[in-house]
C-alpha angles and dihedrals in degrees: 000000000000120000121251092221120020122210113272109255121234098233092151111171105252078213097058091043094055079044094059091033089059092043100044110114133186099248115224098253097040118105120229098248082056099053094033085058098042098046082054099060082053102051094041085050085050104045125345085203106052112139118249101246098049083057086050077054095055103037096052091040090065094040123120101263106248084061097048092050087053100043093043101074091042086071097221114199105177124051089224082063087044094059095034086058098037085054098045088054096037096058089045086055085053088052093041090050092043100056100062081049083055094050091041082061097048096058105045094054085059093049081053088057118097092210094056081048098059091044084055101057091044098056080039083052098045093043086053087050096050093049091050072051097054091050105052090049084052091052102033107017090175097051096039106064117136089254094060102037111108121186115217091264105052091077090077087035120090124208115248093210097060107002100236128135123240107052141029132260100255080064095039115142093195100066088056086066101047 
């Protein structure tokens, strides 16, 4: 008995396989396993008995760039080397794209910290105050020297040096004197 529906034969044109063979890319977001794989079926449908290193040729040729320009100087000749040496770089590219993830992180958990913040606004606080500094020692050099210079806050503080009221003790007169 015939069969209703015979089983599709596989006629592919050896001219639109080499076609597909010579087009096929590494997408951006395909591992290596995926397009080594896939690059394979191609190249078994094209020819069973294709060498191994015209497969290596065909298989770096189609790789992401910053992989080609990696495997090329290593002269690969199997396509079992190929994928032994795309996966190794492959997975030191992951590592090397996860750690500044990791630092990001980081550094946003400690922006989220109140205490960071504070810091933050203190070092924001003292800069503003350095450059008022640098100012006034640019338009009165003789009345702006670090001795004499006082923040808003040093009139209620007293010197621990002297006592006194008015400046700290880093400016303190007095310990000139002693």
């Amino acid at each position: 008995m015939d069969r209703a529906f015979p089983p599709p034969q596989r006629t592919q044109n050896k001219h639109l396989l080499s076609e597909q063979i010579n087009q096929r890319k590494q997408f951006i977001d395909e591992s290596v396993h995926d397009y080594y794989y896939a690059l394979d079926h191609l190249c078994r449908m094209y020819d069973q008995n294709m060498s191994p290193l015209e497969k290596t040729i065909k298989l770096v040729g189609g790789l992401r760039d910053e992989l080609k320009e990696k495997l090329l100087p290593l002269n690969i000749r199997t396509p079992d080397e190929f994928l032994t040496q795309a996966k190794n770089y492959e997975s030191s590219e992951q590592v090397m794209n996860q750690q500044p993830n990791n630092q990001r992180r980081q550094l946003q958990q400690q922006s989220n910290n109140p205490r960071q913040q504070f810091n933050q606004q203190q070092l924001n606080h003292r800069m503003r105050n350095y450059q008022q500094q640098k100012r006034n020692e640019q338009t009165n050099p003789q009345q702006s020297t670090r001795n004499n210079y006082q923040d808003s806050n040093t009139p209620n503080r007293s010197c621990y040096t002297c006592g006194e009221l008015g400046h700290l003790a880093r400016n303190c007169p007095n310990h000139l004197n002693e």
